[in-house]
N, C-alpha and C positions, 0 to 999 in steps of 0.2 A: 262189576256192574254197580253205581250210586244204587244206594235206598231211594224206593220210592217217595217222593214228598208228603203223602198221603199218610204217611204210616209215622209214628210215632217215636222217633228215637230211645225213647224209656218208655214202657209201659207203666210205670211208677218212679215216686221219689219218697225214699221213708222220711216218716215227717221226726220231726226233732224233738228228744227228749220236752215234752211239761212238766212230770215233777222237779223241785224245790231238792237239794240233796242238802240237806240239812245238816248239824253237828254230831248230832250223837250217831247216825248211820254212817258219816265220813268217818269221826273218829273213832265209833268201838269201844268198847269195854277198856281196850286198852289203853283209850286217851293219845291213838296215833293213827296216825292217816292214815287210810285205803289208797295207797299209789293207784295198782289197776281200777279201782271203783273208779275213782275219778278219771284216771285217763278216758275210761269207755263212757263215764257220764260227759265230758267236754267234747270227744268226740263227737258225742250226736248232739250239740248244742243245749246241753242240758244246763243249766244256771243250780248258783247255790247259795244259800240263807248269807244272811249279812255276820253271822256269829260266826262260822262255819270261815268265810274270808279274813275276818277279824283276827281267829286265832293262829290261819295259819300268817297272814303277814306279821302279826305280833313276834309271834313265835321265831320265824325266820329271820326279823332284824335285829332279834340281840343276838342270834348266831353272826350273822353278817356285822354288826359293831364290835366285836370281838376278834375281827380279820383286822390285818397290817393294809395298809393303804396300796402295797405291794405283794403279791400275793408270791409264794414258790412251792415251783410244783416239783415232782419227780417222779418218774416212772414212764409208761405209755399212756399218751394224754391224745384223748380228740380233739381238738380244737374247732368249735364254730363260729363262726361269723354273725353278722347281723340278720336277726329274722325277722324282724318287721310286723310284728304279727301274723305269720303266717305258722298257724299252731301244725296244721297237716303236716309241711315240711318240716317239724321240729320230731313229730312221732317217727318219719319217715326213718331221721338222723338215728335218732332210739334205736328203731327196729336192728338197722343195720350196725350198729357200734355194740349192741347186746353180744354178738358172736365173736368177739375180743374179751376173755376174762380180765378182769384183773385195770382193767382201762379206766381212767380219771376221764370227766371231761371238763372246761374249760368253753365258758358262753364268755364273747367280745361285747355283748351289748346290745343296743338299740332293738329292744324286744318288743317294742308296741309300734305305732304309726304305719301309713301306707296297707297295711294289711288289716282285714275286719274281726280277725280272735288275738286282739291283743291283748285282753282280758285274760283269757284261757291260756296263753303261752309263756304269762308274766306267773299267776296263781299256779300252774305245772312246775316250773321253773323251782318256784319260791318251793314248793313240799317237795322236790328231789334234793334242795338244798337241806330242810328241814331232816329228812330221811337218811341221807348221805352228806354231811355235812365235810366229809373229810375226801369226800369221789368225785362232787360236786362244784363248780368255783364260776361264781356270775360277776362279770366284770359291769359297769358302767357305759354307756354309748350316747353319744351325740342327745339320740332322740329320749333319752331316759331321763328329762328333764322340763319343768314345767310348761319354760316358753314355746316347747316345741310340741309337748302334749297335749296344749291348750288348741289346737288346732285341728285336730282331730280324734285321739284317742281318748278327751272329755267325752265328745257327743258319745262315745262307742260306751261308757261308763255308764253317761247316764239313761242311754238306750237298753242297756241288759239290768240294770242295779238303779245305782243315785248317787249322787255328788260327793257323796261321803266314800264311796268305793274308789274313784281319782282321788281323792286330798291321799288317804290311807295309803294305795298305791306308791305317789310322790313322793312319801315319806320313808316306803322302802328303798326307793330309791337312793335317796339320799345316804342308805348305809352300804353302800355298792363298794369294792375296792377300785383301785382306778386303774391298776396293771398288774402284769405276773409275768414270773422268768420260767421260762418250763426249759426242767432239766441243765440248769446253770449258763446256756448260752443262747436259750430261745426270747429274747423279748417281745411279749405280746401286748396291746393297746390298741385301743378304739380306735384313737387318731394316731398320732404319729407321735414327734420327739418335739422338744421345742429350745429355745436361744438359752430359757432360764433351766433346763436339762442338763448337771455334768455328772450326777451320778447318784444313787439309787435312793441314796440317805435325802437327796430333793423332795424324790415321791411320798418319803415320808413323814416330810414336813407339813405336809399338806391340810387343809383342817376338811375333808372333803364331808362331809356330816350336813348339808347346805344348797341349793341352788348353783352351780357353777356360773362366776362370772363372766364378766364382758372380756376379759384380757387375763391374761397370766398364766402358769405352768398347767394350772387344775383345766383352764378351757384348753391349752394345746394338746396335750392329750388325748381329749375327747373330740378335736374338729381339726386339728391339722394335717395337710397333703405334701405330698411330695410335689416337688416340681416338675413337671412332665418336657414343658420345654426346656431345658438347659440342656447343654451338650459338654462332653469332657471337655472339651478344647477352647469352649464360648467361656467369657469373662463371667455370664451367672454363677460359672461352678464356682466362680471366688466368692459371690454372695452367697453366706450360710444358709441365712434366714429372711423373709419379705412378707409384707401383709397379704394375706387370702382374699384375691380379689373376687373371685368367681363365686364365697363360701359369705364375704364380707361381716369374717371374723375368724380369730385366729390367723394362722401364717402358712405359707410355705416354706419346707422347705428343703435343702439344696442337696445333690448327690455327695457332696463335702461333707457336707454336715452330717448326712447320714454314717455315711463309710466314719467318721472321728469319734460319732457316737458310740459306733458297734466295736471301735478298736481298744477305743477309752476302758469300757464296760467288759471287753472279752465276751464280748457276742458274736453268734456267727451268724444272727439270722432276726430281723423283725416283723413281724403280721401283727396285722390289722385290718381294720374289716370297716372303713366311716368309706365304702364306694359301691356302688354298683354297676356288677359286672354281668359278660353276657355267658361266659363258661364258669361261673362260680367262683373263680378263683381267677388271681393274675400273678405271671413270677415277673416284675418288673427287670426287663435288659434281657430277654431271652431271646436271643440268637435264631437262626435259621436251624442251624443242626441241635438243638436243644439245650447250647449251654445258657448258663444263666449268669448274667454278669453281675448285678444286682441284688445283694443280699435280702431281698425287702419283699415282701408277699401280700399282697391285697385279697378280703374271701368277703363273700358275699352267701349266706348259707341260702337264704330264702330264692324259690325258684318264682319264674312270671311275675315278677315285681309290678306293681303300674302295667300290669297286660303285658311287660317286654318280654314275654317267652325266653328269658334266661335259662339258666339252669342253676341250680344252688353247689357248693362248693363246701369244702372243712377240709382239716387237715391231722391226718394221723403222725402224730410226734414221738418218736422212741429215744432213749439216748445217742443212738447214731445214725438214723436214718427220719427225713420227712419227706411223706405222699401223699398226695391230695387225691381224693374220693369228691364225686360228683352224685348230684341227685337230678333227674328229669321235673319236670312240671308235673307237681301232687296235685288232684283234682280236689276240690275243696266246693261246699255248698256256696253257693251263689247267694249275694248277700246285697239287695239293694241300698245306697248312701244314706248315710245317718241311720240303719238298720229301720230306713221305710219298709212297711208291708204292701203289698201290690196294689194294694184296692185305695191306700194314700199317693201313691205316687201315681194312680193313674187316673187319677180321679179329678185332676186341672185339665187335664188333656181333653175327658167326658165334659168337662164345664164350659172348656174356653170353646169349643165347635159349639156346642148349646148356644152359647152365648152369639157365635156369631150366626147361629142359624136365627134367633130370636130379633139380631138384628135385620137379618134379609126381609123378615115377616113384617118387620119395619118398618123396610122400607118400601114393601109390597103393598102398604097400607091395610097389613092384619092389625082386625083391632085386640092389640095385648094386653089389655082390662081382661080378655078370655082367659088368657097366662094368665096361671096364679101363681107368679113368681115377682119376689122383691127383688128387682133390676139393682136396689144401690149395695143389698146383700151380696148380689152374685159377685159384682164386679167387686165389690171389697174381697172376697175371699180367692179370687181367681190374681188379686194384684198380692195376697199375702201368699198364695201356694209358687208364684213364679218370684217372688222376693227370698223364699226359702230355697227354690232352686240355683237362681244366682249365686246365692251364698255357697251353695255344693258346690257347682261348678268350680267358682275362685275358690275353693280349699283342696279340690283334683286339681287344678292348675300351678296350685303354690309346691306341694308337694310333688308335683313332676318335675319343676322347677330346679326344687333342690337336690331332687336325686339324678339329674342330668346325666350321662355320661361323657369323658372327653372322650374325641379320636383320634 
């Protein structure tokens, strides 16, 4: 039988951490972070001192400028994909990879955008790298870069903090590595391979310390796709490599090129994580009865992306065997655009019916000298609160855009 209408789904919703969690209660006598403090303070949306973020990004990027441009892993390694800011899904990942001792894990990138705790899942990130510098390994992503931050994950900065918390952010960034071998034949990257790609000593030529450009190895990496139409037999497979039309920047590219990569190298396997998918993961070329022709693995960690009720995806990597482990849709607080509060966002909607009831009185011939309301006030503030929403709207639009999926 449904619930009555009448009756409330939740009788409550806890409201979210107010205090400030300052430096000297993060870090202790000891002058080292509280992992669990913090996790349970972000969890309940708790915000922290400007000194407090300062130290731990400081901290964690001369760890991170002291990484190879290439990272090598060994052992049992998780592997996750892009989380998007979606911090819930990232605790999720924790909980369940805790019951594996001994386990490395291994973040693909794009940790902010599309998602509203991009904040908290980039600062989480950064103090397990601080903490476990050697268990730990955060690679670079598409969206871990300014052009693409500016569009969303600013407002999200300056809505929790201030302006100075993005620039600082961005500049971790910039000490990211850009790829990693797990266990000598896994290659792992954002994006994919690229034309200027023939062998490992490329990636580390790289001056990656910087904003990633318009063109070249350092952008293929982080936004290049495979070719989805080419067929063994069709003449694309003899084209390597081709401009990204769909992404318009970077390349795709070809089932050739990938198979020459991975024989070149003595790999047997490449993931990467610049797509989203609707079961977390994709083994490209897999067959009806489960084989997999395609050495090549697509993950996507974060689950309901853009509302698509996905599910989120990683992958457990041993030296001879990899599994992929799935996660359902984590329920996460509800967070209106640009982290408006209810009473601003709903407060045009309260103004514009005013507004046009005031005009019906109008034209009723109510005399509005009674209204003691400035008419060129209202409609100025009613044409600046739907000039703010246009702007929401086109930035959910641009961002669905980009994370499209093919079929």
């Amino acid at each position: 039988m449904p619930r009555r209408t009448i009756e409330r789904q939740r009788t409550e919703v806890p409201a979210p951490f107010t205090n400030i969690l300052g430096f000297r209660e993060l870090f202790g006598k000891q002058n080292v972070p509280d992992l669990d403090l913090l996790r349970v303070h972000l969890a309940n949306q708790g915000r922290l001192d400007m000194v407090a973020i300062r130290e731990i990004l400081d901290r964690t990027t001369i760890i991170l400028s002291k990484e190879s441009n290439l990272l090598l892993i060994n052992g049992k390694v998780t592997v996750v994909g892009a989380l998007h800011g979606h911090f819930y899904d990232l605790l999720t990942i924790l909980k369940k990879t805790q019951t594996v001792p001994d386990t490395k894990l291994l973040f693909l990138g794009s940790y902010v955008h599309n998602g509203n705790f991009g904040v908290e899942t980039v600062i989480f990130l950064l103090t397990m790298k601080l903490l476990n510098p050697n268990q730990v390994f955060l690679l670079r992503g598409s969206q871990d870069c300014r052009t693409v931050a500016e569009l969303q994950f600013k407002q999200e900065c300056l809505t929790k903090y201030c302006k100075l918390a993005f620039y600082w952010i961005m500049d971790a960034f910039d000490s990211l590595p850009l790829a990693a071998v797990v266990n000598g034949n896994v290659f792992c990257v954002h994006g994919g391979i690229s034309s200027r790609l023939k062998s490992m000593q490329d990636i580390e030529k790289i001056n990656r310390f910087r904003e990633p450009p318009k063109k070249g190895l350092f952008t293929d990496l982080l936004w290049s796709d495979l070719n989805y139409e080419e067929t063994e037999d069709g003449n694309q497979m003899q084209k390597r490599f081709s401009f990204n039309q769909d992404r318009r920047i970077s390349v795709y590219f070809s089932l050739r090129a990938l198979f020459e990569f991975l024989y070149s190298n003595n790999f047997r396997l490449l993931v990467r994580s610049n797509q989203l998918l609707s079961e977390g993961a994709y083994f490209h070329g897999t067959t009806d009865d489960g084989t997999i022709r395609y050495p090549f693995v697509s993950l996507c960690s974060a689950s309901n992306v853009m509302n698509y009720r996905n599910k989120g995806g990683y992958l457990f990597v041993t030296p001879t065997t990899v599994g992929l482990r799935q996660i359902a849709w984590v329920p996460q607080p509800y967070i209106l655009p640009n982290g408006m509060n209810a009473f601003d966002w709903s407060l045009s909607f309260l103004m514009k019916k005013e507004h046009k009831h005031i005009q019906t009185l109008k034209s009723q011939g109510y005399p509005l000298s009674l209204l003691k309301i400035d008419r060129k006030k209202l409609a100025a503030y009613i044409a600046q609160r739907e000039k703010e929403r246009t702007q929401i709207l086109r930035i959910e639009k641009m961002s669905a855009s980009e994370n499209r999926i093919r079929n």
